[in-house]
KOLPAMAR-782402 format. One record per atom (N, C-alpha, C): atom name; x, y, z. Coordinates in steps of 0.001 Angstrom, whole numbers. Layout:
% KOLPAMAR-782402
  torba     east    north       up
     CA        X        Y        Z
...
% end
This chain:
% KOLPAMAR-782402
  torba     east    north       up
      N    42930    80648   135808
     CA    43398    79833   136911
      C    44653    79106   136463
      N    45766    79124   137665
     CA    46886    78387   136676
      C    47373    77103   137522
      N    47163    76208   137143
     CA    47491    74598   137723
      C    48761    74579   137716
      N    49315    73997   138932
     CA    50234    73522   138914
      C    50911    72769   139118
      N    52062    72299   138065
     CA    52652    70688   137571
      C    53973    70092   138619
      N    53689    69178   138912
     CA    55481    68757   139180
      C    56411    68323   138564
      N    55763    68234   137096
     CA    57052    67634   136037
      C    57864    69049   136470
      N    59351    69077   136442
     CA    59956    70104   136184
      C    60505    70908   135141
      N    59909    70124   134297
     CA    60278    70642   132863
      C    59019    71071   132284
      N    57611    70804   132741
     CA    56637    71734   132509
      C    56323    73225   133476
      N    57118    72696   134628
     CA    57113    74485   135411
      C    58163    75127   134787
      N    59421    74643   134494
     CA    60551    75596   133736
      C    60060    76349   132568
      N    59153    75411   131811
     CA    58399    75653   130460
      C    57311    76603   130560
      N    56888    77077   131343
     CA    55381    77593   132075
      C    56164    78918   132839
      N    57082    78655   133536
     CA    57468    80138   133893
      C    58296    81248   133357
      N    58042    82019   133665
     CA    58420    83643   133025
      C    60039    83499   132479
      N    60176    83791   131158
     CA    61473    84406   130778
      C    62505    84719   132063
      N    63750    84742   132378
     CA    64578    85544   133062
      C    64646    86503   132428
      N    64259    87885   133645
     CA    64969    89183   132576
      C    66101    89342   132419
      N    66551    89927   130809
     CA    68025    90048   129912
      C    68336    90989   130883
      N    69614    90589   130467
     CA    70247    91469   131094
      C    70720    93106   130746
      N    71164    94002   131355
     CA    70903    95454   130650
      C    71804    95366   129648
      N    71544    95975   129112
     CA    72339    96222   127221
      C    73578    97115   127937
      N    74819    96957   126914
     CA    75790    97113   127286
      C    76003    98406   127066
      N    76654    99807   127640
     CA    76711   100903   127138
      C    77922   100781   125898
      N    77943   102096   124768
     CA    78886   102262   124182
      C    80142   101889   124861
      N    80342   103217   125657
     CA    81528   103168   126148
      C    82347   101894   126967
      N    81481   100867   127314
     CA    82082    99631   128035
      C    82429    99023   126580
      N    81351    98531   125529
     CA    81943    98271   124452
      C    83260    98193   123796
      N    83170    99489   124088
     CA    84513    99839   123177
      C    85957    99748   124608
      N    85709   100297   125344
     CA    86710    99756   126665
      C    87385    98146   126267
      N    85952    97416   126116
     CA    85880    96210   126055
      C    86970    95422   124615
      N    86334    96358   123558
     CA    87212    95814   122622
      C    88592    96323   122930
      N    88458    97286   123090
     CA    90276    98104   123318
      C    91118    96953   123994
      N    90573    96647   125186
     CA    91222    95718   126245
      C    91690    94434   125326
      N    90786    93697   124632
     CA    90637    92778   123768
      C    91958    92986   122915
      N    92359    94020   122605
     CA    92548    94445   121161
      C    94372    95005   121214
      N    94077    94978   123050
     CA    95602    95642   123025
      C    96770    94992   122693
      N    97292    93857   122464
     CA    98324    93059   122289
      C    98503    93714   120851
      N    97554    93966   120250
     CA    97589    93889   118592
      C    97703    95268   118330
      N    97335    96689   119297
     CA    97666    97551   119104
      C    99056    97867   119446
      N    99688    97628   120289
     CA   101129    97578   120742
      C   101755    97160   119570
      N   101601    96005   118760
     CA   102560    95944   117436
      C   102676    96759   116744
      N   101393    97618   116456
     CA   101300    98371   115371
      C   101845    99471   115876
      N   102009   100093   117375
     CA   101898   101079   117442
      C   103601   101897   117093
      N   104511   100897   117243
     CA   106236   101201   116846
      C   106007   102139   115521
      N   104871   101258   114498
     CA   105008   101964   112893
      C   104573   103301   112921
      N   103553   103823   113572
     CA   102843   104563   113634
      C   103415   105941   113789
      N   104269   105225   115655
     CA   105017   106397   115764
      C   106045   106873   115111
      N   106952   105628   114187
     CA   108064   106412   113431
      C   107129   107065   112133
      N   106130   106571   111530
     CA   105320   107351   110672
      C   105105   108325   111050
      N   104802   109032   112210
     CA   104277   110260   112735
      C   105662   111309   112587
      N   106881   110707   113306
     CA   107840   111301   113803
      C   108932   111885   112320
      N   108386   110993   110841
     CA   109573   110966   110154
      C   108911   111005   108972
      N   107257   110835   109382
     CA   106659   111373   107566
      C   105610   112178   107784
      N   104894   112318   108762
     CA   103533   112768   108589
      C   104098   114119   109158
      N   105066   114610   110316
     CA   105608   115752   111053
      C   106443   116514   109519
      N   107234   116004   108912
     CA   107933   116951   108131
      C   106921   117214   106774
      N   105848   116193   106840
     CA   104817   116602   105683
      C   104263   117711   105643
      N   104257   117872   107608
     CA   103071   119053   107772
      C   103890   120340   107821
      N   105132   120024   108634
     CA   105752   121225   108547
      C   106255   122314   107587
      N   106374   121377   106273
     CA   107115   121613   104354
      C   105667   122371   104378
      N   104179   122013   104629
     CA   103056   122789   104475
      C   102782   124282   105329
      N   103995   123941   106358
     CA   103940   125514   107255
      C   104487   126394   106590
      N   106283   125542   106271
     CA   106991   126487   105409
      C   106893   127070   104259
      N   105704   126448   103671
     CA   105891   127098   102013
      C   104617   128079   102048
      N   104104   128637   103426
     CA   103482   129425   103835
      C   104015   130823   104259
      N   105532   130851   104094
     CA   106355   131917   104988
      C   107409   131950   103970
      N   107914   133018   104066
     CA   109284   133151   103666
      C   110558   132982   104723
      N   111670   132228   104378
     CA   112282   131762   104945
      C   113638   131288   104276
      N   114973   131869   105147
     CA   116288   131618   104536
      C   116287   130258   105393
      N   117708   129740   104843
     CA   118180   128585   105221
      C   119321   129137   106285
      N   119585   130095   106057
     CA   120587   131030   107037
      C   119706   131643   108285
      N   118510   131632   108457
     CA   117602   132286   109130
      C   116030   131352   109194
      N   116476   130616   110236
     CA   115588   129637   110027
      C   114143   130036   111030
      N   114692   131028   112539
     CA   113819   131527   113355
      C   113354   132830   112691
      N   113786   132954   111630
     CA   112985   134437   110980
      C   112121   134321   109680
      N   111355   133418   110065
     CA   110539   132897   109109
      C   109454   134310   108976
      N   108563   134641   108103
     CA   107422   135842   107985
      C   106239   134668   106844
      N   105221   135155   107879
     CA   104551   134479   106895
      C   104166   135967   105443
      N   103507   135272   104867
     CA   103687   135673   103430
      C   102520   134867   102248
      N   101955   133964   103017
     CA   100406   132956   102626
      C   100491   132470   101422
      N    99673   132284   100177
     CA    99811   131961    98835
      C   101653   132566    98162
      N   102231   133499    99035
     CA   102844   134526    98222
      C   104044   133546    97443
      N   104482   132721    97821
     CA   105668   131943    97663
      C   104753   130828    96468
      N   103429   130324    96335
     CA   103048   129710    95181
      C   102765   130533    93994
      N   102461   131598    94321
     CA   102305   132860    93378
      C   103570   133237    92987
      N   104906   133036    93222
     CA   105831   133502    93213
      C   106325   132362    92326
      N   105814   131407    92228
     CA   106956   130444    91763
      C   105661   129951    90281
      N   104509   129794    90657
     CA   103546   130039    89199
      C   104390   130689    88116
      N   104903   131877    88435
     CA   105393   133673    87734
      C   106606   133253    87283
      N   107471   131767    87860
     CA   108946   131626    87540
      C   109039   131004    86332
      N   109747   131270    85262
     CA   109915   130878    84304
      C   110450   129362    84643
      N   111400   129597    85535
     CA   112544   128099    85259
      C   111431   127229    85965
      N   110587   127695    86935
     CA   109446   126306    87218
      C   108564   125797    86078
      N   108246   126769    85147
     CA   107547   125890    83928
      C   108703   125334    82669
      N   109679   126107    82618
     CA   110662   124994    82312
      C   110850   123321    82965
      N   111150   123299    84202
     CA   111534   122437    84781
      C   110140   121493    84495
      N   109309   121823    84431
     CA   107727   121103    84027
      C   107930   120633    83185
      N   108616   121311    81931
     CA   107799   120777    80397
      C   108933   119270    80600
      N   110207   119945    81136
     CA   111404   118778    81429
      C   110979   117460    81786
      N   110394   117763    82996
     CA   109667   116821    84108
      C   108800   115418    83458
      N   107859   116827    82426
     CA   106913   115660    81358
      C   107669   115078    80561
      N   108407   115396    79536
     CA   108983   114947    78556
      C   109687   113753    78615
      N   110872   114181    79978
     CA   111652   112914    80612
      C   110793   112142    81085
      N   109709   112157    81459
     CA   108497   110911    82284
      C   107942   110278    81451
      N   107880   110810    79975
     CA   106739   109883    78392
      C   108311   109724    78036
      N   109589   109954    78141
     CA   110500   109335    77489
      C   110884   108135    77673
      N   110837   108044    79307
     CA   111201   106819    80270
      C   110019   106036    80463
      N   108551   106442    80460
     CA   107972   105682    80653
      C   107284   105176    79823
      N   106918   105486    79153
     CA   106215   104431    77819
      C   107708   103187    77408
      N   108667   104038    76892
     CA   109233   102687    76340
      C   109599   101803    77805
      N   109538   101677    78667
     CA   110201   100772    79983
      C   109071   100142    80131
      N   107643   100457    80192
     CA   106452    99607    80487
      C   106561    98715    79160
      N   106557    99171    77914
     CA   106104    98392    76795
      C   107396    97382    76619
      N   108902    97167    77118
     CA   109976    96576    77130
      C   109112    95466    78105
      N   108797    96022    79296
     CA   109100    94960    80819
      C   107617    93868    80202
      N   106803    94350    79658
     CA   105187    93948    79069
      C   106104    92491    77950
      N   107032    93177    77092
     CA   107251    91953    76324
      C   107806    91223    76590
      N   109182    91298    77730
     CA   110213    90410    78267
      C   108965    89678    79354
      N   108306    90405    80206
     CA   107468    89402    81161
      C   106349    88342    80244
      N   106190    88678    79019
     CA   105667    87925    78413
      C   106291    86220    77759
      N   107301    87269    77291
     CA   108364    85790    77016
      C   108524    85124    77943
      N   108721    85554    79401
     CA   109488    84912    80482
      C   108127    83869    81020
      N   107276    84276    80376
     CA   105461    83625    80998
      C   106086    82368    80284
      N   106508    82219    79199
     CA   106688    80681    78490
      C   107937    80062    79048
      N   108038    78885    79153
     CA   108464    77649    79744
      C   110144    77930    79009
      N   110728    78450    79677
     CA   112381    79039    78814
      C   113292    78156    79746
      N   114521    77947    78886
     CA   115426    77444    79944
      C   116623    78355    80511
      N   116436    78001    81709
     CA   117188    78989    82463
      C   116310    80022    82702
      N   115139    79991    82893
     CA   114377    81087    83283
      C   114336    81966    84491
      N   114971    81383    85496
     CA   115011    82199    86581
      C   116559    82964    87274
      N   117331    81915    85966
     CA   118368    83242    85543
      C   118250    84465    85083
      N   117255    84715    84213
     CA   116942    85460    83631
      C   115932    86725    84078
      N   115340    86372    85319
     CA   114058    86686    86258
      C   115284    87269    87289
      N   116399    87062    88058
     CA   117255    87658    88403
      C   118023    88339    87889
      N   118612    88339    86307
     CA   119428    88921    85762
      C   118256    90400    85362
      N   116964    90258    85414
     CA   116379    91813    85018
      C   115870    92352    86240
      N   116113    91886    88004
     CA   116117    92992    89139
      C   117175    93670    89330
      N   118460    93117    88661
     CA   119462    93636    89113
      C   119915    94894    88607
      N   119274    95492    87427
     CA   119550    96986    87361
      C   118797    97393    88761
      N   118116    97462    88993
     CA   117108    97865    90041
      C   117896    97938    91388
      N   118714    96967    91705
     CA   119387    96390    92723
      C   120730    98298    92596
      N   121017    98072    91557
     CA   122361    99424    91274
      C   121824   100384    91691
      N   122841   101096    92554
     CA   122812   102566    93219
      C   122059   103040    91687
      N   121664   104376    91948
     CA   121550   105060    91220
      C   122846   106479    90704
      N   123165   106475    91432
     CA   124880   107226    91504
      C   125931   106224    90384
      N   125666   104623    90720
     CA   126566   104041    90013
      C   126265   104240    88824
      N   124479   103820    88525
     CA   124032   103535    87156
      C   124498   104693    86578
      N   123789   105607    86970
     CA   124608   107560    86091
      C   125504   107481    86049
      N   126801   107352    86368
     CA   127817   107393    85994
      C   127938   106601    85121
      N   127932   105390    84971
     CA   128858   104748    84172
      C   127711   105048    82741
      N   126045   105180    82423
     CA   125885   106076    81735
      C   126411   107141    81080
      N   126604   107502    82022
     CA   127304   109766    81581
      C   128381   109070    80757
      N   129276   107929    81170
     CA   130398   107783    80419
      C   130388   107523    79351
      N   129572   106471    78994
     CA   128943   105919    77512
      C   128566   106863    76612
      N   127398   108098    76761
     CA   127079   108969    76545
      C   128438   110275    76211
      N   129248   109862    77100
     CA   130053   111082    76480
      C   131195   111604    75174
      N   131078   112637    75084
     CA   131244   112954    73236
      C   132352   112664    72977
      N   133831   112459    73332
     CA   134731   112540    72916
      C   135358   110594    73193
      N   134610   110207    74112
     CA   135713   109088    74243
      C   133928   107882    74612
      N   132980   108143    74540
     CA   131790   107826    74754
      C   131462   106725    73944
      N   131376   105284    74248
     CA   130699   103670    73583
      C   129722   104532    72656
      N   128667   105135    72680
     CA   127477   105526    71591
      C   128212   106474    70876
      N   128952   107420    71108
     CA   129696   107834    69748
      C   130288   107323    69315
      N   131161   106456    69704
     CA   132310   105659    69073
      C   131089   104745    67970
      N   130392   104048    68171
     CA   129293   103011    67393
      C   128801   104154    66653
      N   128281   105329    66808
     CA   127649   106393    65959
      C   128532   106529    64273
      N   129662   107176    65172
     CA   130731   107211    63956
      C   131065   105779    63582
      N   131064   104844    63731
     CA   131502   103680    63466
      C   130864   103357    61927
      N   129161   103862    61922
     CA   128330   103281    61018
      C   128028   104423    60097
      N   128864   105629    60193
     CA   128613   106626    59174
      C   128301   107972    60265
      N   127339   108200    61181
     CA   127239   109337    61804
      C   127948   110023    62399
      N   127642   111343    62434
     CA   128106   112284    63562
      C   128478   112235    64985
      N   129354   112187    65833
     CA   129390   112437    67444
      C   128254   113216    67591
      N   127606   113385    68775
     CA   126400   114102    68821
      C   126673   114609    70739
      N   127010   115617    70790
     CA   126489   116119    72171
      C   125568   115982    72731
      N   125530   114456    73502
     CA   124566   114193    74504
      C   124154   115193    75324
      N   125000   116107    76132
     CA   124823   116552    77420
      C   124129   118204    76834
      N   124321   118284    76117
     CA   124281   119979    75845
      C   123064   120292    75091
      N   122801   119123    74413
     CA   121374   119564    73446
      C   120173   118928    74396
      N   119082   120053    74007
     CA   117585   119633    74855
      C   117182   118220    75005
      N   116753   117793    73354
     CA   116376   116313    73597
      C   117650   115478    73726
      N   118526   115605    73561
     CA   119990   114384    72970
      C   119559   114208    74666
      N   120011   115603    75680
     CA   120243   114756    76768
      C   118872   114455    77653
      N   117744   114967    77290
     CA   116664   114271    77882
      C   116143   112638    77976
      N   116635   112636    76261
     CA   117086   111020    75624
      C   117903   110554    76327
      N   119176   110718    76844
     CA   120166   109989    77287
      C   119544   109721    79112
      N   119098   110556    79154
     CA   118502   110717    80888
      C   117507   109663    80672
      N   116620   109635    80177
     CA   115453   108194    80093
      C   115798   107194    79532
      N   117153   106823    78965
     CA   117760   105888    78572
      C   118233   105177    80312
      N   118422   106277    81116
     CA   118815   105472    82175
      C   118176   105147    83256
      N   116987   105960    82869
     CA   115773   105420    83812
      C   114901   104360    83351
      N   115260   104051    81913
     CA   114372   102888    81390
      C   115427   101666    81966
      N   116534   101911    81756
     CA   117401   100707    82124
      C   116926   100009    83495
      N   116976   100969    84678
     CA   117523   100762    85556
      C   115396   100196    86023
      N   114393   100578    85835
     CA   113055   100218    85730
      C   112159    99215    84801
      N   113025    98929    84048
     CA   112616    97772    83133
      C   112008    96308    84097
      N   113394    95809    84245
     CA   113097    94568    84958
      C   112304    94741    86238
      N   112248    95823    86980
     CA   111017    95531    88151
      C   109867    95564    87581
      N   109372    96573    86528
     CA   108272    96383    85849
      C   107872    94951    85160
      N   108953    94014    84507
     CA   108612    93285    84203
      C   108442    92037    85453
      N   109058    92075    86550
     CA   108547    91112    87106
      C   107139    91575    87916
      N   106681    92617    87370
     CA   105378    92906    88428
      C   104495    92041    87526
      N   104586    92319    86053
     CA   103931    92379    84941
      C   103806    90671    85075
      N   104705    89723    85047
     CA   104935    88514    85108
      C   104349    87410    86297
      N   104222    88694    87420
     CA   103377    87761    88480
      C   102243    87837    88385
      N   101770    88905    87401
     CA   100531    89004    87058
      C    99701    88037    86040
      N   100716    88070    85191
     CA   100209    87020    84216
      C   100465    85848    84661
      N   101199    84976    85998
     CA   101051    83795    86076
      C    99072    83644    86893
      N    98573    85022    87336
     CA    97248    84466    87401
      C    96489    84009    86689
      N    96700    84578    85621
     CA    96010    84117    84221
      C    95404    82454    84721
      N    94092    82475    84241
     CA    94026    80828    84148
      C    94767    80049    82797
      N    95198    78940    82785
     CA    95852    78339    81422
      C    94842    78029    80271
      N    93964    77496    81107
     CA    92472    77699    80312
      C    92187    78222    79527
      N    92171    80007    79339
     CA    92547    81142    78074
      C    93388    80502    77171
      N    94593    80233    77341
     CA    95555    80066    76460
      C    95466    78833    75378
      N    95102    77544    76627
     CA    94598    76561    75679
      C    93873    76624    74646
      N    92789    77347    75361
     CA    91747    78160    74289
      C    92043    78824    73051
      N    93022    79664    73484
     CA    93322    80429    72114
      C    94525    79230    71015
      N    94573    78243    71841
     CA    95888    77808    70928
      C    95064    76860    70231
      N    94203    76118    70684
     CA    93030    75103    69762
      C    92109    76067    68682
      N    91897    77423    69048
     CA    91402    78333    68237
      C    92293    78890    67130
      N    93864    78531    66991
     CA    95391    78535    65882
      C    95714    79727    66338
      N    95334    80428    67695
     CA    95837    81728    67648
      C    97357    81834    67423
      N    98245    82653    67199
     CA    99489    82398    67100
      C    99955    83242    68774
      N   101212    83325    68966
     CA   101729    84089    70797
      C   101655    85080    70709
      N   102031    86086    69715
     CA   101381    87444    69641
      C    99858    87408    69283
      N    99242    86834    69002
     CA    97954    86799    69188
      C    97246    87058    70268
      N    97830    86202    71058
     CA    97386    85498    72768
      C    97889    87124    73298
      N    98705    87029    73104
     CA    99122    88100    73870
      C    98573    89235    73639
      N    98142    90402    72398
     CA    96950    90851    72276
      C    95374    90883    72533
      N    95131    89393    72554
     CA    93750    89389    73081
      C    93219    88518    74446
      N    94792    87944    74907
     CA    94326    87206    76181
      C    95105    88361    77377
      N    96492    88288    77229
     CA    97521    88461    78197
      C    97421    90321    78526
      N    97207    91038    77067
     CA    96911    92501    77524
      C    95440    93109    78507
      N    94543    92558    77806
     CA    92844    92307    78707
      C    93091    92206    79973
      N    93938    90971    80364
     CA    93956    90537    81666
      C    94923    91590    82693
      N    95505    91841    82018
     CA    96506    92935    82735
      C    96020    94295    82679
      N    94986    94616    82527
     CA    94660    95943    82487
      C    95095    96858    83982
      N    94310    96051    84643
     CA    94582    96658    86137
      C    96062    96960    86648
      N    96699    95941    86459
     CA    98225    96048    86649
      C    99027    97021    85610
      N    98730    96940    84312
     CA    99362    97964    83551
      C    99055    99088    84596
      N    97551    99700    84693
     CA    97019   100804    84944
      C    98069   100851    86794
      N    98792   100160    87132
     CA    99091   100710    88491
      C   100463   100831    87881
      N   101253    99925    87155
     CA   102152   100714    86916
      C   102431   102105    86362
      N   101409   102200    85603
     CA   101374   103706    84770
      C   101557   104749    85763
      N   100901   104384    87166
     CA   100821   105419    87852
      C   101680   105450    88881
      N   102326   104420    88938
     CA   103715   104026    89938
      C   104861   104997    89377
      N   105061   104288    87995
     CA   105711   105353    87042
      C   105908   106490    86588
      N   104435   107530    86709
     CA   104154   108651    87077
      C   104819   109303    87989
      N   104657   108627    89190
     CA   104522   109500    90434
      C   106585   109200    90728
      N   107165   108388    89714
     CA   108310   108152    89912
      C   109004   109436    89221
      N   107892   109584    87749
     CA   108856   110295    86663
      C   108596   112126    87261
      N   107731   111677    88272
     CA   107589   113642    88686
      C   108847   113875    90183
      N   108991   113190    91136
     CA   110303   112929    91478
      C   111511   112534    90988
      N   111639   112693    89797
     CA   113437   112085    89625
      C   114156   113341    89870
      N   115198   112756    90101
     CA   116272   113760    90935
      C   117614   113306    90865
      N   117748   112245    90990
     CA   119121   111707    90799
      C   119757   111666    89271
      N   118760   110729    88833
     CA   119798   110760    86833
      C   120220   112318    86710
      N   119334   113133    86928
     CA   119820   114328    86364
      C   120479   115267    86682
      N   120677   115070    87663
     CA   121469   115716    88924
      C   122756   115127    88650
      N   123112   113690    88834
     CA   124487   113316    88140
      C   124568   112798    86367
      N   124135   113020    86342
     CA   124325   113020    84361
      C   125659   114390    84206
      N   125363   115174    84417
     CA   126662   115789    83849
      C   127860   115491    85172
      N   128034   114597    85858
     CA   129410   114458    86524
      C   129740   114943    87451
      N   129370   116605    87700
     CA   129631   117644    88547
      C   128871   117992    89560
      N   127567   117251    89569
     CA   126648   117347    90529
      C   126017   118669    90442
      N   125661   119153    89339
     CA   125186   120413    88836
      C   123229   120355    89003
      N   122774   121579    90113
     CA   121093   121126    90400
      C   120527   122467    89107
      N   121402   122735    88164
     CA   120701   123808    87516
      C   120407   123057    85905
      N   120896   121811    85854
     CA   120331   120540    85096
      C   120560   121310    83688
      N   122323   121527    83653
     CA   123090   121653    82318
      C   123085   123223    82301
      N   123891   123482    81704
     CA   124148   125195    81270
      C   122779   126225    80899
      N   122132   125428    80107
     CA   120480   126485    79678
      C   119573   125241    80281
      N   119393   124731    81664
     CA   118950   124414    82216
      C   117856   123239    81302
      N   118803   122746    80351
     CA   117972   121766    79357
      C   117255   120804    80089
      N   117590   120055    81012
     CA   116833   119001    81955
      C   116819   119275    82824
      N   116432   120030    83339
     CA   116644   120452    85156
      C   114975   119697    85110
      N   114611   119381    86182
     CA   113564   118476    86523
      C   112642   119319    88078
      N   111687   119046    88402
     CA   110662   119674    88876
      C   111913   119120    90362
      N   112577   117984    90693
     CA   112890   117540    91945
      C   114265   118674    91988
      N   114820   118795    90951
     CA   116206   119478    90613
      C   115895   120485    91195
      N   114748   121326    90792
     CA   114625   122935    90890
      C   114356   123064    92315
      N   113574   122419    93007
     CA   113586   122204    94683
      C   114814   122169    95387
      N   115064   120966    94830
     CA   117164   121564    95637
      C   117589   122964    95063
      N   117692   123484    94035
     CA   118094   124463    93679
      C   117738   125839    94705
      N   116296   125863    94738
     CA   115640   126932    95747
      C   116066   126851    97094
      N   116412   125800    97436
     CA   116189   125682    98496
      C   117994   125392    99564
      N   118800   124913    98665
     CA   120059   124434    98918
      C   120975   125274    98189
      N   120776   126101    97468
     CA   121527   126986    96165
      C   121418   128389    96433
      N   119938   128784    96798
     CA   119281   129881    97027
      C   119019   130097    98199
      N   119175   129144    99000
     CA   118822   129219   100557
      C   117377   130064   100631
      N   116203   129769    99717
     CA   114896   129626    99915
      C   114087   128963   100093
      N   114134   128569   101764
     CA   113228   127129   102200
      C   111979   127504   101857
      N   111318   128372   101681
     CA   109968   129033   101648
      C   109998   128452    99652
      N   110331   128533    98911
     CA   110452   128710    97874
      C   110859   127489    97179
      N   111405   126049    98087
     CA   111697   124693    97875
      C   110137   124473    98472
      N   110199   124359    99392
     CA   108453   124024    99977
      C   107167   123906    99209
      N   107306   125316    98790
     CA   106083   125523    97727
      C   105866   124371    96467
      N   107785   124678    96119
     CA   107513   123563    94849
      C   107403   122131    95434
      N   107731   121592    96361
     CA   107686   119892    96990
      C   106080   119767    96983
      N   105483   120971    97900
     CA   103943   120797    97593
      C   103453   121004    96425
      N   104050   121528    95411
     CA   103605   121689    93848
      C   103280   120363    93544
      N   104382   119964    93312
     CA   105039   118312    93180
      C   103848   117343    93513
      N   103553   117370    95077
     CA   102693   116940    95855
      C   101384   116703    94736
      N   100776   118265    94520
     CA    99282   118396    94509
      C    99801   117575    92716
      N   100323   117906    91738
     CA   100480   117287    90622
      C   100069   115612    90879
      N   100875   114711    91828
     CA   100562   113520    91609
      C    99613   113111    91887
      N    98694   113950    93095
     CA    97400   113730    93319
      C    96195   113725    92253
      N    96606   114881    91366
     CA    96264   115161    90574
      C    96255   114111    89330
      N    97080   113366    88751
     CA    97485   112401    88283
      C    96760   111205    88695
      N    97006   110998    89931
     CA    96293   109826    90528
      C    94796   109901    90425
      N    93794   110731    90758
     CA    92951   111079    90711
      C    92227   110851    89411
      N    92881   111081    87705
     CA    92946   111020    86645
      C    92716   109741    86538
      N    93659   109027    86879
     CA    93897   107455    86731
      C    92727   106628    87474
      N    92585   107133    88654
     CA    91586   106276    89526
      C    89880   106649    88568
      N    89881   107990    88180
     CA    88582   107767    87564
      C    88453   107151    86483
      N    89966   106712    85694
     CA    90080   106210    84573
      C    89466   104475    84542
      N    89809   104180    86318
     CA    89704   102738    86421
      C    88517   102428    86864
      N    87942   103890    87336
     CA    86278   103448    87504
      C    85405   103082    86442
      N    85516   104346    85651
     CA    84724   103789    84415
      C    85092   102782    83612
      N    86025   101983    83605
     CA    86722   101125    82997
      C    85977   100045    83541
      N    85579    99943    85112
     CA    85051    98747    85561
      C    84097    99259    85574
      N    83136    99843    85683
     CA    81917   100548    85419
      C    81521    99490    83879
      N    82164   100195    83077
     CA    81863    99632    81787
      C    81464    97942    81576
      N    82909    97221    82677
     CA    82806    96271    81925
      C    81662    95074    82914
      N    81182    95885    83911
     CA    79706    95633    84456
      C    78757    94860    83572
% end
């Protein structure tokens, strides 16, 4: 039997739930957010489309072409031809030349430019005067064309009237043909890619270490550590992660270079010196492709190129898993 009250707050209390209302379908949901959401898709959407129109379209297309054979003189007479153009260029001598080049110049330039920018961003971590003179004076290789930097390189470098021969012979040695010998000019080529990559590395390296807490340091300095100390067991630890992205920034830089070596000898030569001593994995792509008028045959190698840094990256990223894995 159910009595009933006139308080109104014991019948409100006493009667039935209102039924909820129906659950919302997916599709209004998402209508719903879209509507919500559009102001913020409209910003984004400008990037998207020049991304589509100017990286992701010629990405896919370099993946059509290196599927076909194809002149640069005959661009509607493409034939496809499938693996045949990666199989073709596997078989090329001057592509595993241009490889061993590729590596050599990339551990030439890149080890010593990380381990330079590692010690200058270290110094620059301590309280210097004039320090942010100095924090500008090492972007500004970076800031230089790369056309300028090579040149005025090539000049230094060169044998007859060249600043490093002139100082060579100065102290007892030989002139030495930069341009003509394997390593002299592979050396002289990562001499100008360390230059011109130093100081961005070191200011990456430097914003890194201002996270550092000071805390560490205090620590190590009440403990008598000495600054190379600290810097071995506080400042390298902490930078692991950041070393590890430059390594691979650097990588994926030293398997594209194209410019130092391309103007290192003056003449704008893509066959990278007479016995093709430095021709570089980016060199040999123009070559096929601008020289040889084999777009089918530049393609292949850009996607060569491609699958290598993936490849690389891939290396590195599992390197940083187990690394944090470990230190779990």
């Amino acid at each position: 039997m159910t009595i009933a009250s006139d308080d109104p707050r014991v019948a409100a209390a006493a009667a039935p739930p209102p039924p909820a209302p129906p659950p919302a379908t997916a599709g209004r949901r998402r209508r719903s957010r879209l509507t919500r959401n559009r102001w913020g898709y409209a910003y984004v959407a400008p990037f998207f489309v020049l991304f589509a129109a100017f990286s992701l379209y010629p990405f896919l297309y370099t993946a059509y072409i290196s599927l076909h054979d194809v002149r640069l003189s005959d661009l509607d007479g493409a034939t496809f031809v499938g693996f045949g153009n990666y199989t073709e260029l596997l078989q090329n001598e001057f592509f595993w030349n241009a490889a061993r080049n590729t590596l050599t110049i990339g551990i030439l330039s890149t080890v010593p430019q990380l381990a330079i920018a590692l010690g200058l961003a270290h110094l620059l971590n301590y309280r210097l005067r004039g320090r942010t003179f100095f924090r500008v004076a090492m972007l500004m290789p970076y800031a230089t064309s790369i056309a300028a930097a090579t040149l005025v390189f090539a000049q230094l470098f060169g044998h007859d009237y060249g600043l490093i021969n002139t100082l060579l012979e100065a102290v007892g040695f030989d002139r030495v043909d930069w341009e003509s010998g394997t390593w002299t000019s592979q050396i002289a080529i990562s001499v100008i890619v360390t230059w011109r990559w130093t100081g961005y590395n070191a200011l990456i390296y430097l914003a890194a270490m201002q996270a550092i807490p000071n805390d560490l340091y205090e620590a190590a300095t009440l403990d008598g550590a000495s600054r190379w100390q600290q810097f071995l067991h506080v400042t390298v630890p902490a930078l692991k992660p950041t070393i590890l992205f430059t390594v691979v920034v650097s990588t994926i830089g030293a398997v594209q270079l194209f410019g130092e070596p391309l103007l290192f000898s003056g003449n704008g030569m893509t066959s990278g010196g007479v016995s093709n001593q430095y021709q570089t994995l980016g060199l040999l792509m123009y070559d096929q492709g601008w020289t040889n008028f084999r777009l089918g045959q530049a393609a292949a190698t850009a996607w060569t190129m491609f699958l290598i840094i993936l490849v690389v990256v891939g290396v590195y990223g599992l390197i940083a898993r187990r690394r944090a894995r470990a230190e779990r």
